[in-house]
C-alpha positions as CSV (number, residue, x, y, z in Angstrom):
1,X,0.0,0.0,0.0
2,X,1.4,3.3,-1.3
3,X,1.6,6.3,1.4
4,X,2.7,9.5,1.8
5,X,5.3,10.2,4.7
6,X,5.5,13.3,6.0
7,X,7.9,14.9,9.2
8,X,7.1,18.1,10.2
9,X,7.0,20.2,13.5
10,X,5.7,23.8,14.6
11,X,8.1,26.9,13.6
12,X,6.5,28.7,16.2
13,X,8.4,30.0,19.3
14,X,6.2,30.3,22.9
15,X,6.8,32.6,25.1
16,X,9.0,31.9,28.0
17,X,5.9,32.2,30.6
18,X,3.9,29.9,28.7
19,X,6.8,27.5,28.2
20,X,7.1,27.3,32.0
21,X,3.2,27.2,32.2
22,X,2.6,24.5,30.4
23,X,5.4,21.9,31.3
24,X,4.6,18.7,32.7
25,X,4.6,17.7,36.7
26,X,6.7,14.8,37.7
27,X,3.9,13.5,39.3
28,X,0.4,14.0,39.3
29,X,-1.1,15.0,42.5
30,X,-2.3,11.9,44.6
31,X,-0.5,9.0,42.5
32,X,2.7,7.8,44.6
33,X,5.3,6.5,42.3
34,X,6.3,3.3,42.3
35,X,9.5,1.9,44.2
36,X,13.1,2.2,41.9
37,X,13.2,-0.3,39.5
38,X,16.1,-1.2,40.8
39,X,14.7,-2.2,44.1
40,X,12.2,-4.9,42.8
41,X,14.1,-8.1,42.5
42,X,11.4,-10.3,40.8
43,X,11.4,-7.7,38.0
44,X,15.0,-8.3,37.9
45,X,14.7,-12.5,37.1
46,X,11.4,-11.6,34.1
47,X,14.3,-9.0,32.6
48,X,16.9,-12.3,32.8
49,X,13.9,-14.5,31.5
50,X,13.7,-12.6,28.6
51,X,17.6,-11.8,27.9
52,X,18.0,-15.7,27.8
53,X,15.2,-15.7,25.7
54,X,16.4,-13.6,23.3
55,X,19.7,-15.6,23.1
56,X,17.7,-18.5,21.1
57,X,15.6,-18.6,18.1
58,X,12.4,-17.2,18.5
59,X,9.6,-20.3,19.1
60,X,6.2,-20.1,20.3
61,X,5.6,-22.1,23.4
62,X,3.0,-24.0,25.3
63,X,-0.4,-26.2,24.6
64,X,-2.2,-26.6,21.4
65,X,-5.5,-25.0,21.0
66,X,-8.2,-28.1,21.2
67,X,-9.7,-28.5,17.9
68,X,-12.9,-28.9,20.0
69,X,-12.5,-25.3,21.2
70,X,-10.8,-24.0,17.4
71,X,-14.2,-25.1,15.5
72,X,-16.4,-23.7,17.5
73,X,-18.8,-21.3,15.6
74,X,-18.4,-18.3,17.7
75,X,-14.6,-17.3,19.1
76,X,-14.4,-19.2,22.5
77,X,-13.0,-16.2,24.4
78,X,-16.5,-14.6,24.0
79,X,-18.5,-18.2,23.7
80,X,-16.9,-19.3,26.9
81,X,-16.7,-16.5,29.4
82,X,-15.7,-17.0,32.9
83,X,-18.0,-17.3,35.7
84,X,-18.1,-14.2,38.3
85,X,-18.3,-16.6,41.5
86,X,-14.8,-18.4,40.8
87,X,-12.6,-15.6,41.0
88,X,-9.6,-15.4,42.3
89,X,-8.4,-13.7,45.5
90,X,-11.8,-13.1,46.7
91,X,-11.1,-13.5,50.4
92,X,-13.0,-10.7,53.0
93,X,-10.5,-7.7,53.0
94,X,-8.7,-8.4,49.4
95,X,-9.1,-5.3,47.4
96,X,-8.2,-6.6,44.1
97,X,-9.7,-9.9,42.3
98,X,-9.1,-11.3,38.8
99,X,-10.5,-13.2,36.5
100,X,-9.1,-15.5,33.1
101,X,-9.9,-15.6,29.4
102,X,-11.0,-18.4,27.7
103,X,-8.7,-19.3,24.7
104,X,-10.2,-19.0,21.4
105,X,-10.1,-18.9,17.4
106,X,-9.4,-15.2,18.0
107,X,-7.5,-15.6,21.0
108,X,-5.6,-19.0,20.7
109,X,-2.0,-18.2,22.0
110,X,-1.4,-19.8,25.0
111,X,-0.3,-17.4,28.3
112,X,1.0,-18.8,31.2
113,X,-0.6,-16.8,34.5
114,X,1.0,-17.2,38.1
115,X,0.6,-15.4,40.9
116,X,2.9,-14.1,43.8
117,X,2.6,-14.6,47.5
118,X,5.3,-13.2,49.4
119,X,8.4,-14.5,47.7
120,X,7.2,-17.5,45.9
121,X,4.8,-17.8,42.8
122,X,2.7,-20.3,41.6
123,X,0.9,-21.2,38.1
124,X,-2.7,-20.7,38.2
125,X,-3.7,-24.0,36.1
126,X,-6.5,-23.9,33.5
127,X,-9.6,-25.9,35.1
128,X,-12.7,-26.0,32.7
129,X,-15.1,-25.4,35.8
130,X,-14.4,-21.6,36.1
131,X,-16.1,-21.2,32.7
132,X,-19.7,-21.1,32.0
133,X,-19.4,-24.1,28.7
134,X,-23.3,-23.4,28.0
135,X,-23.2,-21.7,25.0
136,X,-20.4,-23.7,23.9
137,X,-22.0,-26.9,23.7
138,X,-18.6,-28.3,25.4
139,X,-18.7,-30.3,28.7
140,X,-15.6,-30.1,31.4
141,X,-14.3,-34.1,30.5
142,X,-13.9,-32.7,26.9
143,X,-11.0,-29.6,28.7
144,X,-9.3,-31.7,30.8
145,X,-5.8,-30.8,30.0
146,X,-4.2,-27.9,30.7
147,X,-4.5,-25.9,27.5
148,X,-3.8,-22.3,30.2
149,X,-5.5,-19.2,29.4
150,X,-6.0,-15.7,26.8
151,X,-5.5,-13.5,28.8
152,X,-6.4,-11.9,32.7
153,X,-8.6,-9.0,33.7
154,X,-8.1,-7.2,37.4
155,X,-11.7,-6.1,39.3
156,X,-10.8,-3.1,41.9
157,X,-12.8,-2.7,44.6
158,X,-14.8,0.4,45.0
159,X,-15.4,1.8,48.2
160,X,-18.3,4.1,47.6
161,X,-20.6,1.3,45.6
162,X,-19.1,-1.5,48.1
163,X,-18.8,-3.4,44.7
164,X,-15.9,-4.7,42.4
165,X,-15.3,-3.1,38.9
166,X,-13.6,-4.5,36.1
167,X,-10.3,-2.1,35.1
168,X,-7.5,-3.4,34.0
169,X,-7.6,-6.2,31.1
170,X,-4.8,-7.9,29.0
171,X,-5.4,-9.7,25.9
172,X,-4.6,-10.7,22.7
173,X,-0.8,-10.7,21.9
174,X,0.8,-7.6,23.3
175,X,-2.7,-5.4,24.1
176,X,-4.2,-3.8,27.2
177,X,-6.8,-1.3,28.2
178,X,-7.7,0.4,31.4
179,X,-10.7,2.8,32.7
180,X,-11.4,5.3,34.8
181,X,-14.3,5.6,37.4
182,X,-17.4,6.9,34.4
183,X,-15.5,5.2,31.5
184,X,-16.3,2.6,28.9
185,X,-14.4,0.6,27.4
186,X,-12.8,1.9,24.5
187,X,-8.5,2.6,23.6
188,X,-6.2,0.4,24.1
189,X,-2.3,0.0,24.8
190,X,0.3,-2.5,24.2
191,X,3.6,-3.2,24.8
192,X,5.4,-2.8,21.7
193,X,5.1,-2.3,17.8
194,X,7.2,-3.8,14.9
195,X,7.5,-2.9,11.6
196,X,4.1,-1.4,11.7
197,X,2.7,-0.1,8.4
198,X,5.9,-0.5,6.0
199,X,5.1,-1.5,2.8
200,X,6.5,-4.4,1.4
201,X,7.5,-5.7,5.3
202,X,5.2,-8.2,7.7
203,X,4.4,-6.4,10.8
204,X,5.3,-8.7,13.8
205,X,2.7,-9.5,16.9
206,X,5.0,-10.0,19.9
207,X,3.1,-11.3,22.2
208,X,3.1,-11.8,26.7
209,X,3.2,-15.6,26.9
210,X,3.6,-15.2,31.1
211,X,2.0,-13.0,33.4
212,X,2.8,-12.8,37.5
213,X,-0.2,-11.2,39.6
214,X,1.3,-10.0,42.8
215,X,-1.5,-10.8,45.8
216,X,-2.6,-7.9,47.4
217,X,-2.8,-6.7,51.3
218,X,-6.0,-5.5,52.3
219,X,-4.8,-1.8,52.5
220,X,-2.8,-1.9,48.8
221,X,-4.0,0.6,46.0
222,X,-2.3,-0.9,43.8
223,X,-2.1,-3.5,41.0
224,X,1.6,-5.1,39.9
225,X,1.9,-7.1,37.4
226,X,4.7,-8.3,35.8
227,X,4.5,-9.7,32.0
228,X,6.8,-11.9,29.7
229,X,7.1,-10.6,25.9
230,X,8.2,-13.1,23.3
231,X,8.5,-12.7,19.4
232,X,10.3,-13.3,16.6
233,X,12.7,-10.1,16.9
234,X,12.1,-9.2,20.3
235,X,11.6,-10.2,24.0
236,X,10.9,-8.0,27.2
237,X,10.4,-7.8,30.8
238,X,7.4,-5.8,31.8
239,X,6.4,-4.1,35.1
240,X,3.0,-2.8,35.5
241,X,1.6,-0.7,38.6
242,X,-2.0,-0.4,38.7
243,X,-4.0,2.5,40.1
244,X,-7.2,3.0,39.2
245,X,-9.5,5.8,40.3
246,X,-11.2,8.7,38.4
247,X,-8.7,8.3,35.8
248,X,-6.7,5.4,36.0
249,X,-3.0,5.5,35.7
250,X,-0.7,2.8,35.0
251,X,3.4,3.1,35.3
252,X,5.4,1.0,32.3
253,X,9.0,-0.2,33.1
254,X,10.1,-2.0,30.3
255,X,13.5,-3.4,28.8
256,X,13.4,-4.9,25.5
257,X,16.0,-7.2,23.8
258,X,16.6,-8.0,20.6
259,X,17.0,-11.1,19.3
260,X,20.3,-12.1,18.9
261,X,22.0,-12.8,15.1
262,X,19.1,-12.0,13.0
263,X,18.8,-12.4,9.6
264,X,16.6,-9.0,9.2
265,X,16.7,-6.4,11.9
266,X,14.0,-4.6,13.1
267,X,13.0,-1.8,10.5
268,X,10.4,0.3,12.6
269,X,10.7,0.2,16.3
270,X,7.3,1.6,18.2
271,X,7.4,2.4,21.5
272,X,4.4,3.0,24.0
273,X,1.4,2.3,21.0
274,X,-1.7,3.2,21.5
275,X,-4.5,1.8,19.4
276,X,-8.4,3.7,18.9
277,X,-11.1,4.0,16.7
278,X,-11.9,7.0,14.3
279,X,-14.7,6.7,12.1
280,X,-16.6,10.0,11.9
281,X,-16.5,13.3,13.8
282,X,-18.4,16.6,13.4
283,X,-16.1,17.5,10.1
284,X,-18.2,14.6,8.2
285,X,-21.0,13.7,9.8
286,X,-23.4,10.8,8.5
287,X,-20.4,9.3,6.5
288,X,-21.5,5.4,5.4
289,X,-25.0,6.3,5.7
290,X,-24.6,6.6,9.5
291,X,-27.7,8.3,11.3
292,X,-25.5,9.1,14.2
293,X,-23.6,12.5,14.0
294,X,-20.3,11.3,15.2
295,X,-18.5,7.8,15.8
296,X,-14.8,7.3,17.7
297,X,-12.9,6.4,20.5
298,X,-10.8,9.7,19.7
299,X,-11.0,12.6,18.4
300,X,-7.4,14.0,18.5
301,X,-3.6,13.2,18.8
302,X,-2.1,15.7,21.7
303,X,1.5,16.0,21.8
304,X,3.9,18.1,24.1
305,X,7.3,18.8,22.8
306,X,10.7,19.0,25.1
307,X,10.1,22.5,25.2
308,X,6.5,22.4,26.4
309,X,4.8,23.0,23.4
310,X,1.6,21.8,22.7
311,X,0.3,20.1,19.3
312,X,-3.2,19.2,18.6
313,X,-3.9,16.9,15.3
314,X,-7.6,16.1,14.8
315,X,-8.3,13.1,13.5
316,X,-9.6,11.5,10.4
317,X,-11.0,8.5,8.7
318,X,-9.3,9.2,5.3
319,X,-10.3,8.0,1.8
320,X,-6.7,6.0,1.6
321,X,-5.1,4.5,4.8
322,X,-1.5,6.9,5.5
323,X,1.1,7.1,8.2
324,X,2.2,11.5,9.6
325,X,5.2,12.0,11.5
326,X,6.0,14.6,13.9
327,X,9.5,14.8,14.9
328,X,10.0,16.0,19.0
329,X,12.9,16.0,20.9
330,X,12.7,14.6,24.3
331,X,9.2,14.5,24.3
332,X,6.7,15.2,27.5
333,X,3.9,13.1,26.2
334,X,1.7,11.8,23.7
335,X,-1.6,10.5,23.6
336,X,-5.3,9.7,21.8
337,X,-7.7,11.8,23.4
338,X,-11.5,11.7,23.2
339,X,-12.0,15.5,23.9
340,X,-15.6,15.9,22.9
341,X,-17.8,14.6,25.6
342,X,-20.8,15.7,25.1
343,X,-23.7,12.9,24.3
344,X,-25.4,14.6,21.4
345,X,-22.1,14.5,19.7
346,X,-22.9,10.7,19.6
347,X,-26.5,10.1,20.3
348,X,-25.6,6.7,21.4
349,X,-27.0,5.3,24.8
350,X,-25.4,1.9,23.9
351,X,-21.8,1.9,23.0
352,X,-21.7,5.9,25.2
353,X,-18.7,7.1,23.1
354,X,-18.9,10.0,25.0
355,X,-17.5,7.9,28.1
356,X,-14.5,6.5,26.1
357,X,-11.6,7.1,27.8
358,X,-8.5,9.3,26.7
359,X,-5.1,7.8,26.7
360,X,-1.9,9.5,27.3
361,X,1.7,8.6,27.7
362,X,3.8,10.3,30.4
363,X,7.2,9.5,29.5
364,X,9.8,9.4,32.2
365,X,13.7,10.5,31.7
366,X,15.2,11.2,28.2
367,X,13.6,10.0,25.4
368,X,15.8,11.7,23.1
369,X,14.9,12.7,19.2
370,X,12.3,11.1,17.3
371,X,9.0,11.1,16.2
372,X,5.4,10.6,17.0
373,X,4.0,8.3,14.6
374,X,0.5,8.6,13.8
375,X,-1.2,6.1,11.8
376,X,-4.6,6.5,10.3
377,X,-6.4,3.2,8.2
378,X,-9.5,4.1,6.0
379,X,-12.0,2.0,7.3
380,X,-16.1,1.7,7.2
381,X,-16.4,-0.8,10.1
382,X,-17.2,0.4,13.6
383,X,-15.3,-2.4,14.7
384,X,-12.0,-2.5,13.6
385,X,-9.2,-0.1,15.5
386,X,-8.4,1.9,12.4
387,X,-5.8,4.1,14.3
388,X,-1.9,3.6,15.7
389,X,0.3,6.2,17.6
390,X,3.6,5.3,18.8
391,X,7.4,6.8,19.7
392,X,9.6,5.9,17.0
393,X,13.1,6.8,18.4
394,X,15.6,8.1,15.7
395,X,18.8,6.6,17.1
396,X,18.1,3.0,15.2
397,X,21.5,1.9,16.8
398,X,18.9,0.3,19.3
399,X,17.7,-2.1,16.9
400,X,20.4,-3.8,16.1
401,X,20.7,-8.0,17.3
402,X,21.7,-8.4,20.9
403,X,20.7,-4.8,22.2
404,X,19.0,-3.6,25.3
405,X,16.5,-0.8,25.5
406,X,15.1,0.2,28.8
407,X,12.2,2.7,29.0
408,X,9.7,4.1,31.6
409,X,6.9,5.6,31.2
410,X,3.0,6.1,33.1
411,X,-0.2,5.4,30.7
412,X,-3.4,7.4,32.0
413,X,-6.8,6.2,31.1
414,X,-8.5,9.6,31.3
415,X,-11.3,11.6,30.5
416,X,-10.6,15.0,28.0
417,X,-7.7,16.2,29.6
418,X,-4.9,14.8,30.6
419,X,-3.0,15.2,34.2
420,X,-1.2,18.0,32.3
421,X,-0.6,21.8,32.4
422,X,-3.0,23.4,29.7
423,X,-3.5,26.7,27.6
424,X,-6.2,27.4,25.6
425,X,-7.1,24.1,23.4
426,X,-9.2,23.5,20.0
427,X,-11.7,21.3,20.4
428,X,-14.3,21.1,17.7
429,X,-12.9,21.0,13.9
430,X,-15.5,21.5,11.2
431,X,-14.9,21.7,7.3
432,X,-16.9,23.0,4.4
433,X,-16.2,24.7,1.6
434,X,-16.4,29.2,1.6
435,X,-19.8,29.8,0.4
436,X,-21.1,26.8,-0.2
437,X,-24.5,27.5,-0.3
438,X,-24.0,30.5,-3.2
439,X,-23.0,28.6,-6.1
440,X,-21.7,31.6,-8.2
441,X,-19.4,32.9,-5.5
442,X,-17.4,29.5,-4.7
443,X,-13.5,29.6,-5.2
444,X,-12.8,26.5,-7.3
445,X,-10.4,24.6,-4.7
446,X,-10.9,26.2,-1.7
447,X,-11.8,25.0,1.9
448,X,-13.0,26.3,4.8
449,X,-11.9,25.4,9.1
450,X,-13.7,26.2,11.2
451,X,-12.5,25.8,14.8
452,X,-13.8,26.5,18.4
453,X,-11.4,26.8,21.0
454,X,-11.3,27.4,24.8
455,X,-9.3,28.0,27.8
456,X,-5.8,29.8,28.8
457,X,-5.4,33.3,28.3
458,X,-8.4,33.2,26.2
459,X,-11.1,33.9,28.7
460,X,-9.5,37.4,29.1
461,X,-12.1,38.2,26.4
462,X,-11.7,42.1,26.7
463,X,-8.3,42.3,26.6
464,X,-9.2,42.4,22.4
465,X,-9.4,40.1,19.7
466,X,-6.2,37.3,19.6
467,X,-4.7,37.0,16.5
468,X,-4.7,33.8,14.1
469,X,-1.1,32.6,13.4
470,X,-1.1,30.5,10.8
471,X,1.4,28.4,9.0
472,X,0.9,26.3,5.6
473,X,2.5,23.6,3.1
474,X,1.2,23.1,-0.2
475,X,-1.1,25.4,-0.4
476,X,-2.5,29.0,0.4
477,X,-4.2,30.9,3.1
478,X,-7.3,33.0,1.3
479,X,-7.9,36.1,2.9
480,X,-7.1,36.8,6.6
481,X,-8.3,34.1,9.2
482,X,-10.3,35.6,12.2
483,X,-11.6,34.8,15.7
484,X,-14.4,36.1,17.0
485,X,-16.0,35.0,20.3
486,X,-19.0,32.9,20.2
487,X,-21.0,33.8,23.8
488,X,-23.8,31.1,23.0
489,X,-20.9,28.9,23.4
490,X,-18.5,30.5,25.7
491,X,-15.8,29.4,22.8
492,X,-13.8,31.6,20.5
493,X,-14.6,30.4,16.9
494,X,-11.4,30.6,14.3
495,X,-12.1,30.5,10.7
496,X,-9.1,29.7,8.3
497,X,-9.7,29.6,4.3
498,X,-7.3,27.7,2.5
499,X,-6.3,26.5,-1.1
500,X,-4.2,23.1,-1.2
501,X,-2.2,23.2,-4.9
502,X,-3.2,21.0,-7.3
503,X,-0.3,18.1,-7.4
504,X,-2.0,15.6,-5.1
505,X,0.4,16.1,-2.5
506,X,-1.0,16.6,1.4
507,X,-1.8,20.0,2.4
508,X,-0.1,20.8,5.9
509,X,-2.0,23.8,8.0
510,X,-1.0,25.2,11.5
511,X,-2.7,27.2,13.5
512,X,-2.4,28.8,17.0
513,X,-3.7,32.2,18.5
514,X,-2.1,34.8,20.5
515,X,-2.4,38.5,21.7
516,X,0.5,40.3,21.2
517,X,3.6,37.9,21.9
518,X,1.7,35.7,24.5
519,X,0.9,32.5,22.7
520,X,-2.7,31.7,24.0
521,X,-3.4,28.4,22.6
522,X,-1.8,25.1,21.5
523,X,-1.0,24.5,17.8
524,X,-3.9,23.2,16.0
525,X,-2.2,20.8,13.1
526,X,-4.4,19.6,9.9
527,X,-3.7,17.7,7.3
528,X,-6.2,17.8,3.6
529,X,-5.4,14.6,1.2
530,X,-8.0,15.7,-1.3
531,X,-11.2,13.9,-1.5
532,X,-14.4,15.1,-0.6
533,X,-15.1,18.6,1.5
């Protein structure tokens, strides 16, 4: 599949104030770190596992899936599920229980789950009886062996309902998700990407093959689990620390090895990827024939430079799948964010994609120059994750056979707004054409953005009107863009007219306001690929 690649970044300079503004806590307020990595010895022997692993040729262990279970009409992770009553840890005072996945046609790789009491661990075997077989048609003297499990899912308690809640869930290769306290389900994580999106090149699916559960105390807030990675070009130790509340955040430690003398290295190296769902926002409303006015698990990638600025891409569903790069150096952070929650954005009492929960990566230490890679698939099916983000460092040194790579770094599962330092932010994107309802006075070409933006320096409405920076590649700004306030909205609306040149290259706009030199929003960042207003 043929793709455009484009790098670009903000020319813009922020003021020093803002710059300090907007810079990102160490921590956020109520979320105690976790101990040094250093001091947690069991996370020490998964990093050996998976060095010693790395040392052999790459081979996919444990039990067959039971052709029993493979030919079953419906996937047997969903035809199977697991019965509430035999979960584990549910002693009076635990505050944490989990539950297993059922292995299936979609789900058939085998992971190993153990848990951790004190300083010993021990395999939690598969036994049919902890699954419900109804649906299935299969009887427990037919699952006899142990064929061990998809996946594992962690229930929190929660004091206020006296009930548990489902948060924390790993399954399917290398993929997670988390909520918050008023989230569905929605965007997901996972622990690494290869080769994603290269044309001509296989991507890879490393995938956990063990998981450790460390039993809780009755006063612990936290989750830890630990996780094995195994795949053809790459192996890793994982170290997760669970705690969920309104927004629930999650610290990575991670150290990757590559496999040792291979034949072809790793081309594309993502780090911290995060997976949604765009398929239609306010820009483009009842695409596919869709009655409802919008449909996504995000709306926007939000990145923070080094240097504390702000970037704000909106998202699309484009009419050819493409990959955008945006080089940062030593970045803050990074994440898909579902920024419009309203409910009559979606009208959808159901799937409540005004719930879904934001993602965003915290990094931790020196992440040094790269990118942000953002990945966008055409698709017209509600259920397939059309969307990637990931780091791609630009050191590839680290790719090479028999390297290490540590990396740290904290995932929030959050509503609009991440545990970070704001200005003024865009959050509605709508495009059109200039006069589209006068036939006679369109500009052949020419588009129209409209934007609504809020917050920062921007509620100072009578300080005067800010102005609209803009920046463009391939292509023209018509006119002069303005903002004018909007009180029905208590929003500033920004109105940008521009003319993409007719090569069939991308069009590249950038936007930000400011009054005088104070920079009073973050930069809004569009990209056109022709097609249809």
């Amino acid at each position: 599949m043929l793709s455009s690649r484009m790098m670009f970044r903000a020319s813009r300079t922020m003021s020093l104030a803002l710059l300090t503004a907007l810079l990102l806590t160490k921590t956020h307020v109520g979320y105690a770190a976790p101990p040094p990595i250093g001091e947690d010895t069991f996370f020490e022997s998964v990093v050996e596992q998976a060095e010693q692993l790395a040392q052999s040729d790459y081979e996919s262990i444990g039990p067959a899936l039971p052709p029993v279970v493979a030919d079953l009409p419906e996937h047997g992770t969903r035809s199977i599920p697991f019965i509430p009553e035999k979960a584990l840890w549910t002693e009076v005072g635990l505050p944490i229980r989990f539950q297993l996945f059922h292995r299936g046609a979609w789900f058939d790789k085998p992971v190993r789950v153990n848990e951790i009491i004190g300083n010993k661990t021990a395999p939690i075997a598969y036994s049919p009886e902890r699954f419900d077989l109804t649906r299935s048609g299969l009887s427990p003297e037919m699952l006899r062996e142990n064929i061990e499990h998809a996946g594992v899912t962690l229930h929190f308690l929660d004091p206020q309902a006296n009930t548990f809640r489902e948060k924390l869930s790993f399954l399917g290769a290398s993929y997670f998700r988390a909520i918050g306290s008023d989230h569905h389900w929605g965007a997901s994580a996972r622990g690494v990407a290869i080769n994603t999106f290269l044309e001509g090149v296989a991507e890879e699916f490393p995938a956990y093959e063990a998981f450790w559960l460390q039993r809780p105390e009755p006063n612990d807030k936290e989750a830890v689990v630990y996780a094995l990675l195994n795949g053809p070009s790459v192996t890793g130790a994982y170290r997760f620390v669970a705690r969920p509340g309104d927004q629930t955040a999650i610290h990575t430690d991670v150290a990757l090895f590559f496999r040792q003398n291979l034949d072809k290295p790793v081309q594309k190296l993502g780090l911290a990827p995060l997976t949604s769902m765009f398929l239609m926002g306010e820009e483009q409303p009842g695409r596919s024939g869709a009655w409802r006015p919008e449909v996504h698990d995000s709306d926007g990638l939000l990145m923070i430079d080094g240097n504390g600025e702000h970037t704000w891409r909106p998202l699309d569903n484009p009419a050819a799948s493409r990959v955008s790069r945006f080089a940062l150096n030593n970045p803050k952070g990074f994440g898909l964010i579902q920024r419009d929650r309203r409910f009559e954005s979606y009208m959808d009492p159901a799937l409540e994609y005004h719930r879904r929960p934001s993602v965003w990566v915290q990094t931790h230490g020196d992440w040094g120059q790269g990118w942000v890679e953002l990945i966008e698939f055409h698709s017209e099916d509600e259920d397939f994750d059309n969307l990637g983000a990931f780091w791609v460092p630009q050191d590839d040194s680290v790719l090479q056979s028999g390297q290490r790579l540590d990396l740290g770094y904290t995932l929030w599962f959050c509503d609009d707004q991440p545990p970070v330092p704001s200005a003024g932010r865009f959050t509605d994107t709508y495009r059109g054409v200039p006069q589209a309802l006068f036939p006679n006075r369109r500009e052949n070409g020419a588009l129209r953005f409209v934007l609504l933006a809020e917050g920062g320096g921007l509620e100072e409405q009578f300080a005067g009107l800010p102005e609209v920076v803009t920046t463009i590649t391939n292509g023209q700004i018509l006119g002069s863009p303005s903002a004018v306030r909007i009180p029905e909205l208590d929003k500033w609306q920004v109105m940008i007219d521009a003319r993409p040149y007719e090569n069939g290259n991308p069009m590249e706009i950038r936007a930000h306001l400011k009054r005088n030199e104070h920079v009073l929003t973050e930069t809004w960042s569009y990209r056109w690929d022709w097609g249809l207003p």
